[in-house]
C-alpha positions as CSV (number, residue, x, y, z in Angstrom):
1,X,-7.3,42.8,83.0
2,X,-7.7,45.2,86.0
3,X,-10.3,44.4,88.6
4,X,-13.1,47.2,90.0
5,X,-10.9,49.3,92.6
6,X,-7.5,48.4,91.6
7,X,-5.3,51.5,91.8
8,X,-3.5,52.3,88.2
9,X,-1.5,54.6,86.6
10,X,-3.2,56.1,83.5
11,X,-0.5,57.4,81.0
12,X,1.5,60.8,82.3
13,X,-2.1,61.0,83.8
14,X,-1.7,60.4,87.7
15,X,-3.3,57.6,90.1
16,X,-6.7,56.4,89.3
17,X,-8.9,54.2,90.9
18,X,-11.1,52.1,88.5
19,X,-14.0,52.6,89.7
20,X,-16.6,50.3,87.1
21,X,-16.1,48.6,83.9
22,X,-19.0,49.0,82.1
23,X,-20.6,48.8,78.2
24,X,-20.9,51.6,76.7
25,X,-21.8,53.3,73.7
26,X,-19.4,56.2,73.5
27,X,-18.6,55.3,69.7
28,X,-20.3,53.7,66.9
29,X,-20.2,50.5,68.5
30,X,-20.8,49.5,72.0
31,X,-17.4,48.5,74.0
32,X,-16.3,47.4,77.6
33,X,-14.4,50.7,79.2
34,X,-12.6,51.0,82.8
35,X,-14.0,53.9,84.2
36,X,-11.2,55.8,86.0
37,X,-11.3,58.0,88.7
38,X,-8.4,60.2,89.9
39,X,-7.5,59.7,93.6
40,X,-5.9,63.1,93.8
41,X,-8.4,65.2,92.3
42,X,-12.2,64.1,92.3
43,X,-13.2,66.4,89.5
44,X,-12.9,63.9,86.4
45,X,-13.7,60.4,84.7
46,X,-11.9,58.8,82.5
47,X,-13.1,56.0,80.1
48,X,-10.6,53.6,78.8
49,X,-11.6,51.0,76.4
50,X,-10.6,47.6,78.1
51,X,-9.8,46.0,74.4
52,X,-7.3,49.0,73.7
53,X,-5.3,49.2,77.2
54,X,-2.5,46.2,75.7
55,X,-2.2,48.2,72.1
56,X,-1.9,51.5,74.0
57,X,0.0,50.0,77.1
58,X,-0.9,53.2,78.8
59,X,-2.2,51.8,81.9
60,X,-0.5,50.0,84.5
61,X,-0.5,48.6,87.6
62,X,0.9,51.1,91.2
63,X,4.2,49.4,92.5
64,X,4.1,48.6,96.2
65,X,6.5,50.0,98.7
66,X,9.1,47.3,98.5
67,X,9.3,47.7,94.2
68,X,9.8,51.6,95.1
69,X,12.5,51.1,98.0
70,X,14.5,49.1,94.9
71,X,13.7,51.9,92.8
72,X,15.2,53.7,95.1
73,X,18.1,52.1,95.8
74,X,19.3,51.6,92.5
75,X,18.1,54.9,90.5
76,X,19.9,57.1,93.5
77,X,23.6,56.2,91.7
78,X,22.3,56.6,88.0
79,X,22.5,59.9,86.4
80,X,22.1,60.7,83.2
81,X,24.3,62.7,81.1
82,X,22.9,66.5,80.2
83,X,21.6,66.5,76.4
84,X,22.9,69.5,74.6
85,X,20.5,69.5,71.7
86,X,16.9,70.5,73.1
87,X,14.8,68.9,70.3
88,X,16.9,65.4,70.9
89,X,16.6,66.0,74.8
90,X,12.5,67.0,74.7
91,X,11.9,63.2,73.0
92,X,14.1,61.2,74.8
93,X,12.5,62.5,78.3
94,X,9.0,62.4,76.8
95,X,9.7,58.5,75.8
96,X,10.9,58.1,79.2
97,X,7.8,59.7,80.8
98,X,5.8,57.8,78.5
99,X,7.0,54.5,79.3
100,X,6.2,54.3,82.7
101,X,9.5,52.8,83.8
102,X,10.0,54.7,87.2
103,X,14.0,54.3,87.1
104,X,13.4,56.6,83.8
105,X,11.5,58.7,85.1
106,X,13.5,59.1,88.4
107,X,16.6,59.3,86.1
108,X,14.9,62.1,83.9
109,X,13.7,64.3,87.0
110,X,17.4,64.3,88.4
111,X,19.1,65.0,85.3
112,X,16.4,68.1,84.6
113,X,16.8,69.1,88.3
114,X,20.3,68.9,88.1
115,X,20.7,71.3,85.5
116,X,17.8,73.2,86.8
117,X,20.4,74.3,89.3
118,X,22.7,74.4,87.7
119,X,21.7,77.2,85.9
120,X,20.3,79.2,88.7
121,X,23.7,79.7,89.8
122,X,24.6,81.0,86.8
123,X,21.7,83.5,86.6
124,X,20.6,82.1,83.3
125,X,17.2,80.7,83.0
126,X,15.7,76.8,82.3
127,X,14.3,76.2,79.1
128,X,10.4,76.5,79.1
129,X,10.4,73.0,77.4
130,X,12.2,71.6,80.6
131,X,10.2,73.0,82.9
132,X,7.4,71.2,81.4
133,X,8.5,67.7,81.3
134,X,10.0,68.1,85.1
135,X,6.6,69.3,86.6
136,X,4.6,66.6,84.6
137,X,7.5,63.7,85.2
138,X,7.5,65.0,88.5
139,X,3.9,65.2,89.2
140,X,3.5,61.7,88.1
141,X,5.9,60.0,90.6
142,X,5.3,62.0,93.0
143,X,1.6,61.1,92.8
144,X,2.5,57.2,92.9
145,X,4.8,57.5,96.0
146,X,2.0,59.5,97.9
147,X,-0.6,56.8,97.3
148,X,1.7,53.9,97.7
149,X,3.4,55.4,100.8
150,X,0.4,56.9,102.0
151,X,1.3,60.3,102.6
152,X,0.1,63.6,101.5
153,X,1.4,65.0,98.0
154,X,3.5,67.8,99.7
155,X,5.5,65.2,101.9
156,X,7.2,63.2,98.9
157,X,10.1,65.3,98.5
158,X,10.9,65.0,102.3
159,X,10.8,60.9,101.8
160,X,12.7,61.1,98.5
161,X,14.9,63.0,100.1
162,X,15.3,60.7,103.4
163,X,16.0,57.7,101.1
164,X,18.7,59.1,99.2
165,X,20.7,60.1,102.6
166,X,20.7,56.6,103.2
């Protein structure tokens, strides 16, 4: 269970902040939800029910700086290998998204930006579908490194970049 103010990851969501668990009836029946706040964009609440966060495993704990500069380390030498078939390609980097494992994610984001320019030297254009999974795959890491690094959104690619030169 996640204590009031611990910093989470909520899904292909972002970075929350739990800001209360509290009971409430927003069902038949009366149940204990985390109330989640964004940290990069006040606008919204979510409510989680605490008894469903295991079964859904969609909620999960920031990494610290030293977990990332491992992450780093080891998911700079792995690439993935381009998947031809778009329909087989679209679920295997929305499983990866969806299970939260950074090294996926990192692994999905270079293979997708990879090809990404790949293609613009060849004039022809990235598939719509792609597009989609790098911005939200994307999105969601780079949201995690800014918190746990402390830095604003728009610097991330600048430290990605100055770890993989390394």
């Amino acid at each position: 269970m996640f204590n009031v103010g611990a910093c989470v990851v909520y899904g292909t969501h972002g970075v929350f902040t739990i800001k209360e668990i509290s009971n409430l009836k927003l069902t038949e029946k009366e149940l204990q939800y985390y109330v989640l706040n964004p940290v990069f964009d006040s606008k919204s609440t979510f409510y989680i029910p605490v008894e469903k966060v295991n079964e859904l495993g969609n909620l999960r704990a920031v990494l610290n700086r030293e977990e990332f500069e491992n992450i780093f380390c080891v998911s700079m030498d792995t690439d993935l290998e381009w998947i031809n078939d778009d329909n087989t390609r679209k679920e295997f980097c929305q499983r990866a998204i969806k299970s939260g494992n950074r090294e996926d994610i990192i692994a999905v984001i270079k293979m997708l930006y990879l090809k990404q320019q790949e293609l613009k030297g060849t004039g022809k254009h990235f598939h719509i579908a792609d597009e989609k999974l790098f911005k939200t795959a994307e999105k969601l890491l780079h949201e995690e490194i800014a918190y746990v690094f402390n830095i604003a959104f728009e610097e991330v690619p600048k430290l990605i970049q100055s770890k993989i030169k390394r």
